[in-house]
C-alpha positions as CSV (number, residue, x, y, z in Angstrom):
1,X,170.5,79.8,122.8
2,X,169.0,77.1,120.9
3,X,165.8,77.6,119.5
4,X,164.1,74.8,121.7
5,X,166.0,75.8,125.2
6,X,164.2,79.1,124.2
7,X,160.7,77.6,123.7
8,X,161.0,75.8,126.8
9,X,161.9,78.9,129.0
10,X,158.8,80.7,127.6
11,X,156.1,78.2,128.6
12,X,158.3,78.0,131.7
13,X,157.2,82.0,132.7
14,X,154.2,81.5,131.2
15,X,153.7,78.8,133.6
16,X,154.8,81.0,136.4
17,X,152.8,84.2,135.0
18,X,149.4,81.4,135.1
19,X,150.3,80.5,138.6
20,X,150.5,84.6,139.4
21,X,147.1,85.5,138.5
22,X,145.5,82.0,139.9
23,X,147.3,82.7,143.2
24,X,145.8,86.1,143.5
25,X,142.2,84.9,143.0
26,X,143.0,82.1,145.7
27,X,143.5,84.5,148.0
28,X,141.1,86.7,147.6
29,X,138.4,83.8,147.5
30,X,140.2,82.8,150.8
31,X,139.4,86.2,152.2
32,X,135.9,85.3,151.8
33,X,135.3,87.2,148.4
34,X,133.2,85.8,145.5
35,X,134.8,84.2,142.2
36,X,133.1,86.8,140.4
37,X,134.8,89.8,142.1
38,X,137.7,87.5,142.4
39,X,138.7,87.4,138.8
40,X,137.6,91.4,138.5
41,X,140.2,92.5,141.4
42,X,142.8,89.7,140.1
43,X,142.7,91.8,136.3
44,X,142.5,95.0,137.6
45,X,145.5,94.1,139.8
46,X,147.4,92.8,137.1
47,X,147.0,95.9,135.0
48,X,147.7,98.3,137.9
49,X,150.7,97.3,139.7
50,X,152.1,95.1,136.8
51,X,151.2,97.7,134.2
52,X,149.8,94.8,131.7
53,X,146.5,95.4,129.5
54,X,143.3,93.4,130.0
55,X,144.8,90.9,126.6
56,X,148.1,90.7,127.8
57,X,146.9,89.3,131.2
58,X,144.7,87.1,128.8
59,X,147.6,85.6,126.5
60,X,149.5,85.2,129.8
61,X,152.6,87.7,128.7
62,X,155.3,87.2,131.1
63,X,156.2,90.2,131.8
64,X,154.5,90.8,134.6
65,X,156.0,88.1,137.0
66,X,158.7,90.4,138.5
67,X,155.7,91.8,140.4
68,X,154.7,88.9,142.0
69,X,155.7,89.8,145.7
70,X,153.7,93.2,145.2
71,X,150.4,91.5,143.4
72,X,150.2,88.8,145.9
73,X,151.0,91.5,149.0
74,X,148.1,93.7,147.5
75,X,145.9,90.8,146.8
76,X,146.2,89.9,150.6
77,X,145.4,93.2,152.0
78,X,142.5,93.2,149.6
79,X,140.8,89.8,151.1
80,X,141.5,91.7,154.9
81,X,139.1,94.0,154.0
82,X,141.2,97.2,152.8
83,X,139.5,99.0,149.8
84,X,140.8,98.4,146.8
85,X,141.5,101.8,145.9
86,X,143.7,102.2,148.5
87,X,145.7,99.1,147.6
88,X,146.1,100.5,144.1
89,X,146.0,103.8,145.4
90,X,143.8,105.4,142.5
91,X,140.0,105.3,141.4
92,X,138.4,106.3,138.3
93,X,135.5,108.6,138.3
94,X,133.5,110.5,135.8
95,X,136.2,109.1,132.8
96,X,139.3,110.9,135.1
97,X,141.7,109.2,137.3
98,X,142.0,110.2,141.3
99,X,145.0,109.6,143.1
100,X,143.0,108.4,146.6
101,X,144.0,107.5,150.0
102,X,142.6,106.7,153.6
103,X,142.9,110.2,154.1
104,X,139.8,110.9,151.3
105,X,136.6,109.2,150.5
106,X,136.9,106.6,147.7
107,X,134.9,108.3,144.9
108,X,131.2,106.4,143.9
109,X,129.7,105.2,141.2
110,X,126.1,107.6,142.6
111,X,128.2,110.6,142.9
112,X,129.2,110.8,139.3
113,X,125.4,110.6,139.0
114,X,125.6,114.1,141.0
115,X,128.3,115.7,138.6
116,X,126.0,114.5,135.5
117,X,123.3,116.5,136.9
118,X,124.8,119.7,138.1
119,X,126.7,119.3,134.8
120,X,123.5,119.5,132.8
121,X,122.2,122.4,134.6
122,X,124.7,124.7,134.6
123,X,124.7,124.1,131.1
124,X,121.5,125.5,130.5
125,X,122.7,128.2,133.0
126,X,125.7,129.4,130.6
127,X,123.1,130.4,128.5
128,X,121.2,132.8,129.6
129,X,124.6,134.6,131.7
130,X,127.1,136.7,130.6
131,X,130.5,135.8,131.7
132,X,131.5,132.8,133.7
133,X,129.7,131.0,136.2
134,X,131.0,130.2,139.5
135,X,130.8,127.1,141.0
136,X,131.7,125.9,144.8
137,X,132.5,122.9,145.9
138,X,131.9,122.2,149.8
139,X,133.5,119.3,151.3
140,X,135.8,118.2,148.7
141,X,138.1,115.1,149.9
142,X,140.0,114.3,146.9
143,X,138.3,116.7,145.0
144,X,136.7,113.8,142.3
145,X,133.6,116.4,141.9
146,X,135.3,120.0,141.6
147,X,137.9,118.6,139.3
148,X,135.0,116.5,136.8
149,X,133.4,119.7,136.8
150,X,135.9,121.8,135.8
151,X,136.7,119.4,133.1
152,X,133.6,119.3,132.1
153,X,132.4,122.8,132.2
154,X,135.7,124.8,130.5
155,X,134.1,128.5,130.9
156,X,133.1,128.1,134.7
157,X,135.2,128.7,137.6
158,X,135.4,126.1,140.4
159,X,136.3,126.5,143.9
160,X,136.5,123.9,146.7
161,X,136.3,123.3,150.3
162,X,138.0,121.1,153.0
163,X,138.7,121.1,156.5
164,X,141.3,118.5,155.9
165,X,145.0,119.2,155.1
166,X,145.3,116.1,154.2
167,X,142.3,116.2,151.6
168,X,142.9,119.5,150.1
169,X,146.8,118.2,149.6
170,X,145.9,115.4,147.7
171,X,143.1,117.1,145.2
172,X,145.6,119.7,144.6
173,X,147.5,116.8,143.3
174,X,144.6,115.1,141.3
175,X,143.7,118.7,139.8
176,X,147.3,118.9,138.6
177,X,147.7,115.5,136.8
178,X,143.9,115.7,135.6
179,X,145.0,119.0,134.0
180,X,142.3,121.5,135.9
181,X,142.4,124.5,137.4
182,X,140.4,124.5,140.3
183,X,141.1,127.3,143.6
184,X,141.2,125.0,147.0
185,X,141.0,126.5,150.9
186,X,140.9,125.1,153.7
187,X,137.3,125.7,155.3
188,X,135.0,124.7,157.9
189,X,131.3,124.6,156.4
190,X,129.9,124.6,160.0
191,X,131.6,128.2,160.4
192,X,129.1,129.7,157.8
193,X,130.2,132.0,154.9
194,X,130.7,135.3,157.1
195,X,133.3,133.5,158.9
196,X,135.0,131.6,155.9
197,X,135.2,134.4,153.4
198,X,135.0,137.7,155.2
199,X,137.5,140.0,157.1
200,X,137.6,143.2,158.8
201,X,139.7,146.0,157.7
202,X,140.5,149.1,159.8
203,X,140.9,152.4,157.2
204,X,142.5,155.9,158.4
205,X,139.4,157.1,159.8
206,X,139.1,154.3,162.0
207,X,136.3,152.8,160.5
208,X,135.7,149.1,160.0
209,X,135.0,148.0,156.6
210,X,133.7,144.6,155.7
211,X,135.2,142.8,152.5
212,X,132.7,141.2,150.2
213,X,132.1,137.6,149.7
214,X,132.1,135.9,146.7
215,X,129.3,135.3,144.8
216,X,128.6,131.8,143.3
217,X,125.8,130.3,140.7
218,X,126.3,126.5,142.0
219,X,127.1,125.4,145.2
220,X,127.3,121.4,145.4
221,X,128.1,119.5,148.0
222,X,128.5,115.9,149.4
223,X,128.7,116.3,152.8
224,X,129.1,113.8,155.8
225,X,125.8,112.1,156.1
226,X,126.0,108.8,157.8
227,X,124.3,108.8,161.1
228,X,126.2,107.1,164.0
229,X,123.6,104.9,164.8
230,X,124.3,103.4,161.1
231,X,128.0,102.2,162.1
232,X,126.2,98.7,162.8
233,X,125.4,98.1,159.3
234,X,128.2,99.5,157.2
235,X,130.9,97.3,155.5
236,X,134.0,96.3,157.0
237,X,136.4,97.7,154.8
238,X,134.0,101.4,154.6
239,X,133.8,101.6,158.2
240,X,138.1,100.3,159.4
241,X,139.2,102.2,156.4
242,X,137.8,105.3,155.1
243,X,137.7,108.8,157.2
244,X,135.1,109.0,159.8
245,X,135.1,112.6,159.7
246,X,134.1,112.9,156.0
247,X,131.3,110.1,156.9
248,X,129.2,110.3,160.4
249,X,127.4,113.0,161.5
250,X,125.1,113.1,165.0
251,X,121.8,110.9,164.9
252,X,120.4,114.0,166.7
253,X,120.9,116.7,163.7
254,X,121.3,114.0,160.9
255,X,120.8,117.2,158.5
256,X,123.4,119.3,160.1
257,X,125.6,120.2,157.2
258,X,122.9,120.7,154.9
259,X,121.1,122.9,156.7
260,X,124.6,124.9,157.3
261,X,125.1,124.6,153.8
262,X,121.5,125.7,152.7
263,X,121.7,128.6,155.2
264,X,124.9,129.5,153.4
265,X,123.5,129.7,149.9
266,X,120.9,132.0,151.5
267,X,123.7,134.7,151.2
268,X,126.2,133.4,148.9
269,X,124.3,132.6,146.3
270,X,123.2,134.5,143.5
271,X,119.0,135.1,142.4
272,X,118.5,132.0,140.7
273,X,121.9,130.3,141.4
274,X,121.1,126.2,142.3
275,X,122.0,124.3,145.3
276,X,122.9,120.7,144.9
277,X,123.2,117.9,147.5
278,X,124.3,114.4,147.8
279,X,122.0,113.0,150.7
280,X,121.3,110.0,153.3
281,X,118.5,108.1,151.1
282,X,116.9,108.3,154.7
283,X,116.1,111.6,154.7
284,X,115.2,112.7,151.2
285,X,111.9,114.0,152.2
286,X,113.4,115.6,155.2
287,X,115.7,117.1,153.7
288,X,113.1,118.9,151.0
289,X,110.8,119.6,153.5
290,X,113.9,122.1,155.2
291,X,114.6,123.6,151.8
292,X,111.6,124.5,151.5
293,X,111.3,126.3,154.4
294,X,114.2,128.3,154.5
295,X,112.9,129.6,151.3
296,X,114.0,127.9,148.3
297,X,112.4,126.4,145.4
298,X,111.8,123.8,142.5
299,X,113.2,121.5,144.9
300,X,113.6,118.3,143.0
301,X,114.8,114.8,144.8
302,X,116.2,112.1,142.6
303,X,117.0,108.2,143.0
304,X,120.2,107.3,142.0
305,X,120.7,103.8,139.7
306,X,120.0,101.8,142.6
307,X,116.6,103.3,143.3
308,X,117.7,105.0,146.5
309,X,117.2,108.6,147.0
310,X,120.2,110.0,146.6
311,X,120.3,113.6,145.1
312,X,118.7,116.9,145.5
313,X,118.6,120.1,144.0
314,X,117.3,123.6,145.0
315,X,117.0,126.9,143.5
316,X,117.7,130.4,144.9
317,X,114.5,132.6,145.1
């Protein structure tokens, strides 16, 4: 091949590899999304399903243009409103990577506030405790907060809750590629501990002995906390997409699963051990007005980076 036929065919696919990328932000602006988010979808595309870096998008490499088909597929289920998460089928959170799917809540940018926080406390909890701590995670989905803190945290040891199948299959998964070892089981939170983690045995004598529950220094949980009532307001591709039962609870008992939760801690928690929620920035004081009357203190509400409130923690008597 001649050294011009050559020269030509390259600025022919990078032509073609131009035309790719411009193609994807057409129709994504078509689908009513801004230029802005447009180009930031159209790159992370590009790097995602075509494999390509951020400066081999840039210099046009033509590599990619065997994934055309795919890129402009995904870009068009992107502008009909499906997350983009689930079109690439992973989201990054707290510097890991989490395989996601409509089956699990696409990890946010205020929960890794969350892990940051519990992180730092159970820090200062190592401290002053002799052995590991022991740290629960209720309501896991795909498991973005027991696995960064088990990551983050080396000498504790990190359990996590689901009543999903589904869930707790897929943050098995993310545990095992993100290199953690974090214990999963199926649970119901509304149940109560006694339920989830006790059982009867009958001994020779006929006597019924009770088996001990765990013990934990940190329970943290981001629990469903959209009211029904709030349906009306949420995005399209939140509300057609992601699960409802990881989202809505009744607008009659909007604090239902924290009050489960707190009532929980109550007994499962050990003197000092800290209680940390993700909340409805609708109920903030609410939601330390309970705590504080089923006994618990140095309760302590925070804003996440948008200014909402967003987090709270409590402390074991």
């Amino acid at each position: 091949m001649s050294q011009k036929v050559a020269e030509v065919r390259a600025k022919s696919y990078l032509c073609m590899m131009k035309n790719v990328y411009r193609d994807i932000k057409q129709i994504l602006a078509e689908g009513g999304i801004a230029s802005g988010e447009a180009q930031a979808i159209a790159m992370l595309l590009m790097e995602k399903v075509a494999g390509m870096t951020t400066a081999e998008v840039l210099m046009n490499d033509p590599k990619g243009e065997e994934h055309r088909a795919t890129l402009l597929s995904c870009a068009t289920r992107i502008a009909k409103g499906e997350p983009v998460q689930y079109v690439v089928g992973e989201a990054d959170f707290c510097g890991l990577t989490f395989k996601v799917t409509p089956g699990v809540l696409i990890p946010r940018p205020e929960t890794e506030e969350l892990v940051n926080w519990v992180r730092e406390e159970a820090k200062e909890m190592e401290g002053s405790k002799e052995g590991k701590l022991a740290l629960l995670d209720i309501g896991t989905g795909s498991g973005c907060i027991a696995i960064s803190l088990a990551h983050l945290l080396k000498d504790t040891e990190v359990e996590a809750w689901d009543i999903s199948e589904e869930a707790l299959l897929m943050a098995r998964e993310n545990a095992k590629r993100n290199h953690v070892g974090v214990v999963f089981k199926k649970r119901n939170a509304l149940e109560g501990i006694s339920k989830a983690s006790r059982r009867h045995l009958e001994g020779e004598s006929g006597c019924i002995f009770e088996e001990s529950q765990r013990m934990f220094d940190i329970i943290v949980s981001n629990p469903p906390y959209i009211c029904e009532s709030e349906k009306k307001n949420m995005e399209r591709n939140v509300l057609e997409h992601e699960p409802g039962l990881a989202l809505f609870v009744p607008d009659n008992d909007p604090l239902l699963f924290y009050r489960k939760i707190a009532e929980m801690g109550r007994t499962s928690l050990r003197e000092g051990g800290r209680l940390f929620f993700e909340i409805n920035r609708q109920y903030g004081m609410e939601t330390l007005e309970m705590l504080g009357e089923m006994g618990y203190q140095e309760v302590e509400l925070r804003k996440d980076q948008f200014g909402n409130d967003r987090m709270v923690r409590a402390i074991k008597a």
